[in-house]
C-alpha positions in Angstrom: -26.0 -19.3 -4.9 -25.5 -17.2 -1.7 -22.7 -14.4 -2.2 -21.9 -12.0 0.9 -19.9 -9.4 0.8 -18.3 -8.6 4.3 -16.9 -5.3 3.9 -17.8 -3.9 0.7 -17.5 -0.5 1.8 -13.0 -0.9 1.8 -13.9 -1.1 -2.5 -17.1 0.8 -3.2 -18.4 3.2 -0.6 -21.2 3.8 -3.4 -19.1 5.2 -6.6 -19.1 1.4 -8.1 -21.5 -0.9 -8.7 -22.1 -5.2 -7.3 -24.8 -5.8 -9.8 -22.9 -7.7 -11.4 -22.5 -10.3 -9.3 -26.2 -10.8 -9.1 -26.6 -13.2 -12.3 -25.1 -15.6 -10.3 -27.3 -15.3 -6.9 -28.3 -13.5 -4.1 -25.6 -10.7 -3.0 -25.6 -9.4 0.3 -23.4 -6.3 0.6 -22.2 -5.3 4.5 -20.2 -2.2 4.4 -18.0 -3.4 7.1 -18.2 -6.5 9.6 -16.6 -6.8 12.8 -15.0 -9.8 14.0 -18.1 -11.2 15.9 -20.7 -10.9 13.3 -19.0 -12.6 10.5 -20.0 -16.1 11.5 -23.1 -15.2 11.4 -23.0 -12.9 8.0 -21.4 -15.7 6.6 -24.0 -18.4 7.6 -24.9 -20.4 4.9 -22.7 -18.5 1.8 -21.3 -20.1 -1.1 -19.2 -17.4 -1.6 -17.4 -14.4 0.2 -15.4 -11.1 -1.5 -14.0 -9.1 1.4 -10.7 -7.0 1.6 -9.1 -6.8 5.4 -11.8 -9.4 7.6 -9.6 -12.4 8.9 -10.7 -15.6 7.7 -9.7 -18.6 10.9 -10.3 -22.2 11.1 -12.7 -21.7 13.3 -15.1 -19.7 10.7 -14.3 -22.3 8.3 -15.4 -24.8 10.3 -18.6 -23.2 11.5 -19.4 -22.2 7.7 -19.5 -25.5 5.9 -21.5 -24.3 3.0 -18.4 -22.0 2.1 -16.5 -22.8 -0.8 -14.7 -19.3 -2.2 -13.5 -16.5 -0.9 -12.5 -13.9 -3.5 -10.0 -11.2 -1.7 -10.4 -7.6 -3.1 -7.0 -6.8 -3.0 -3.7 -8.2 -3.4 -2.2 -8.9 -0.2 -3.8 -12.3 1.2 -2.3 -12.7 4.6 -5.7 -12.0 6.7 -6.6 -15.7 5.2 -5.9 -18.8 6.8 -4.6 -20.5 3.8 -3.9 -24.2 5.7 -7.6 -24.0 6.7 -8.6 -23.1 3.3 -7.1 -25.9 1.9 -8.3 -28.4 5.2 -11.9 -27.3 3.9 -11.6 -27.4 0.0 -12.3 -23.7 -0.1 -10.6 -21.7 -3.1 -9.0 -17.9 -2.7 -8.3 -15.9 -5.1 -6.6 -12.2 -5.3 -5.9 -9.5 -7.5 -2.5 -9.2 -8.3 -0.6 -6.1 -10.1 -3.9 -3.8 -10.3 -2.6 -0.8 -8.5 0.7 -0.1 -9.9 0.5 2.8 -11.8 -1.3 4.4 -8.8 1.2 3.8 -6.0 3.5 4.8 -7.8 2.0 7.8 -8.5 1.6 8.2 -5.1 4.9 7.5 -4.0 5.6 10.7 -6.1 3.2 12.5 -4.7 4.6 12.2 -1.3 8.4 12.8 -2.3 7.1 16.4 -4.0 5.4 17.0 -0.7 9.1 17.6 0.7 10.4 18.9 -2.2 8.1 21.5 -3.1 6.3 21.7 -0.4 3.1 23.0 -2.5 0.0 22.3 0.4 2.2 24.7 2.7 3.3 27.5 0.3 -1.4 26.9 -0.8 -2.2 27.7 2.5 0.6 30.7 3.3 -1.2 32.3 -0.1 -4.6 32.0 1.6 -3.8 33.4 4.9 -2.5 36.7 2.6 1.1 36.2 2.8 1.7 36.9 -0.7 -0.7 40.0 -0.7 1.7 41.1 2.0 5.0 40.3 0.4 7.5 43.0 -0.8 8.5 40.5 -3.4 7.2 38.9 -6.1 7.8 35.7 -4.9 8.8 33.6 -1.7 9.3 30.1 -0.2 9.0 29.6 3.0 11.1 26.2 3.2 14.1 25.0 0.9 12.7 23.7 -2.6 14.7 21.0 -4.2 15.0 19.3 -7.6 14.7 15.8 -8.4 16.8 16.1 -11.2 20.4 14.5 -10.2 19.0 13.2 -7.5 19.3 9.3 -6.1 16.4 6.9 -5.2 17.1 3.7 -3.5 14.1 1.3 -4.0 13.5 -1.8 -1.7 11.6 -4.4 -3.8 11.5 -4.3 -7.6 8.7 -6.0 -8.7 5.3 -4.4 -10.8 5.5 -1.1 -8.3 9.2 -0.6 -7.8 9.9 -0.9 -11.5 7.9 1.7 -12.2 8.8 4.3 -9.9 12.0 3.7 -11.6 10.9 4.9 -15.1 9.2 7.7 -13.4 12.4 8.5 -11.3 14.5 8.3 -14.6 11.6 10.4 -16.3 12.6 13.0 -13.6 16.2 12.4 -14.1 17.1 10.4 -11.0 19.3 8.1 -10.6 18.2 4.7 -9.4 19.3 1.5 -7.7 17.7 -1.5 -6.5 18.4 -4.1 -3.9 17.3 -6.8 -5.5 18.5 -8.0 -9.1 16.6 -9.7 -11.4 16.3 -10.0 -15.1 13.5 -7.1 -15.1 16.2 -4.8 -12.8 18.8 -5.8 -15.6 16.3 -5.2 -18.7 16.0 -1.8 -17.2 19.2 -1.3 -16.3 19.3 -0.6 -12.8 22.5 -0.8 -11.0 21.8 -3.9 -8.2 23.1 -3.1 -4.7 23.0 -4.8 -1.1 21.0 -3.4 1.8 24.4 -1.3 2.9 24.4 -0.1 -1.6 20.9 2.7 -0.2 23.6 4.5 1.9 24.1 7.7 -0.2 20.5 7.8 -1.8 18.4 10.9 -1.4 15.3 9.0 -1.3 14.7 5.0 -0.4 11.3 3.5 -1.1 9.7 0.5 -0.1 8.2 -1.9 -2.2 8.4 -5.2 -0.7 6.6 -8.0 0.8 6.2 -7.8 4.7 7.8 -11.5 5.6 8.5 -12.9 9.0 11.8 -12.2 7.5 11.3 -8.2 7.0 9.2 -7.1 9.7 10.8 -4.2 11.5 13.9 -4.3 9.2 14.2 -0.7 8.7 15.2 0.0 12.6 17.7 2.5 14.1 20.2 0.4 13.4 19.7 -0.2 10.0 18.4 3.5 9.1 21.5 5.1 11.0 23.8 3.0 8.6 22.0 3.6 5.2 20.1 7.1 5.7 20.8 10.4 7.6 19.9 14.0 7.6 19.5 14.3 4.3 17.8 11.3 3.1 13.6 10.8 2.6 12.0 7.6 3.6 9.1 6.3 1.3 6.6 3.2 2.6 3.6 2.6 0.4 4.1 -0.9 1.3 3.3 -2.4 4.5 3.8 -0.2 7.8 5.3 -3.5 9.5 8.5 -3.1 7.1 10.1 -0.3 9.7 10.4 0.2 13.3 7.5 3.3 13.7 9.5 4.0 17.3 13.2 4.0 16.0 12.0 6.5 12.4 9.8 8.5 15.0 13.1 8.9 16.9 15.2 9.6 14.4 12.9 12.5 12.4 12.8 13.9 15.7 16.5 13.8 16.1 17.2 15.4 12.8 18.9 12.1 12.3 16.7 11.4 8.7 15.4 14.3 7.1 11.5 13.0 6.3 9.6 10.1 6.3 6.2 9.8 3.8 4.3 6.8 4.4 0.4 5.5 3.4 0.6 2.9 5.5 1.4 2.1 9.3 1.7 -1.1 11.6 -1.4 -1.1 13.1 -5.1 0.5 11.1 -7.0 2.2 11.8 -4.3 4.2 12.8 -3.6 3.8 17.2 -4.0 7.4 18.5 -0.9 6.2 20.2 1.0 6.0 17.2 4.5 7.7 17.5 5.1 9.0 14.2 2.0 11.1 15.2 4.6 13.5 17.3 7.5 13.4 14.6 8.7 15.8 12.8 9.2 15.8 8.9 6.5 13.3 8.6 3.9 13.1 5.8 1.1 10.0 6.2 -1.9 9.2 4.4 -4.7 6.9 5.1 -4.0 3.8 3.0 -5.2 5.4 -0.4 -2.7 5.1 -2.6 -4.9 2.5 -4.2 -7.8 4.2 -4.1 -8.4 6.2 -7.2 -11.8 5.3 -9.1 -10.5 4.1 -12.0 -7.9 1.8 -9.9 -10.8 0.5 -7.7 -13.1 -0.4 -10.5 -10.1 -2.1 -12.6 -10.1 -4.1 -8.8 -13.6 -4.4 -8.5 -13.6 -5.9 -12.5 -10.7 -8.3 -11.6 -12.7 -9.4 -8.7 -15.2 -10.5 -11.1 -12.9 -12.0 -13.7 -11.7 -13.9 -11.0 -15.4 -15.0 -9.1 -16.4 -15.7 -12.8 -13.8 -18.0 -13.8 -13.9 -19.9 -10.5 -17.7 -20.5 -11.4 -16.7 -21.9 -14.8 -14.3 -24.7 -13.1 -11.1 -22.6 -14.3 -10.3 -20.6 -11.2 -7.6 -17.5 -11.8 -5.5 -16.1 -9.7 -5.5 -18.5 -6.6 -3.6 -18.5 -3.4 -5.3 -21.6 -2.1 
């Protein structure tokens, strides 16, 4: 058996390990593939395990051997599923491995704005506290979370439990969507106009056709203002980057903190680039070692059970 991996650098930039996967054939591991050499990397492959390449009809059809295609990550939308299932090919993904991590990162970027700890770091360094009269100073207002209220968009693995961390910190929470998990935990339900009000809204849901671009001016003018925090570790396609640009720069929402964007690599065009208040990171709230190699181990479970006729964890 042939397996190739396409852009094994995403998972394991050399911290983790394929071996593995090589009781079952020959690996070859790419660290990234762009879009015209995957045909070719492909070739005569079995099986495939990338993260972001886009998988067409057309590569289906030109790889005929190909019959699995194991996606290290959750999100499967970079698949053609139709063609997939034209060709007899089976996908699997790894749901619900990264949940205690974004969260942990969504947390991370709301005490970015409320303690502000990298600036006050770096105002130490340059000698500012050798220099002080006092004992102590801020250079920004420091808030509390306690009291606080956090909004959350989407409450499935992630948003439930940035909930029991918000209500660790003494927040209080809502939800848009209900559900029996939102009612187990007992989090008030609200509509979309229920976030106005909240100190902090974060975003935890699915980018649909439905979705994209939801949170606009419009919307954000209605629900937020100058004194509420916008979260994304979901999908950058979820707000309108030109309408939250404008409004940070406007003093018309207070922050923004996001770990993901519309378009990545980040475009050098990008306007959230020039607004104020804004906090992003590179895609890595996922990215902790022990959160990739519980990936990299469900990727596996997942190859392996496919290979033993009792596939897990399919999309197609």
């Amino acid at each position: 058996m042939k397996i190739t991996i396409l852009d094994g650098n995403a998972l394991n930039p050399g911290d983790l390990s394929y071996e593995v996967f090589e009781k079952f054939g020959a690996v070859f591991v790419y660290p990234r593939t762009e879009e015209k050499d995957i045909i070719k990397r492909i070739g005569d492959s079995d099986a495939i395990l990338m993260n972001k390449i886009r998988i067409t009809e057309e590569i289906l059809s030109a790889c005929p051997n190909l019959k699995y295609i194991g996606i290290q990550a959750t999100g499967y939308n970079v698949v053609d599923l139709d063609a997939c299932r034209k060709h007899n090919v089976t996908v699997t993904n790894v749901p619900s491995y990264s949940t205690a991590a974004v969260a942990q990162h969504v947390f991370a970027l709301i005490t970015a704005f409320t303690n502000r700890v990298k600036e006050h770091s770096d105002s130490v360094f340059e000698g500012k506290w050798c220099t002080s009269k006092d004992f102590c100073y801020w250079n920004s207002p420091l808030y509390e979370l306690d009291g606080k209220k956090i909004g959350i968009a989407g409450y499935g693995n992630i948003g439930s439990r940035v909930a029991a961390i918000a209500k660790a910190f003494g927040m209080k929470v809502v939800t848009v969507n209900k559900s029996s998990r939102s009612d187990r935990d007992g989090i008030e339900a609200v509509g979309l106009d229920g976030l106005a009000g909240c100190d902090f809204i974060s975003l935890h849901c699915p980018l649909t056709k439905e979705n994209e671009g939801m949170f606009d001016k419009k919307l954000l003018c209605k629900i937020g203002g100058p004194s509420t925090i916008l979260i994304n570790t979901a999908r950058g396609g979820l707000i309108n980057e030109e309408d939250v640009a404008w409004l940070l720069n406007n003093d018309l929402l207070r922050g923004y903190g996001a770990d993901v964007v519309t378009e990545e690599p980040m475009n050098p065009s990008n306007p959230l680039l020039k607004a104020k208040n804004c906090i992003l990171t590179p895609h890595i709230a996922w990215a902790p070692f022990e959160t990739r190699q519980r990936l990299l181990d469900i990727v596996f479970s997942n190859f392996k059970a496919w290979i033993d006729g009792k596939p897990e964890n399919t999309v197609s």
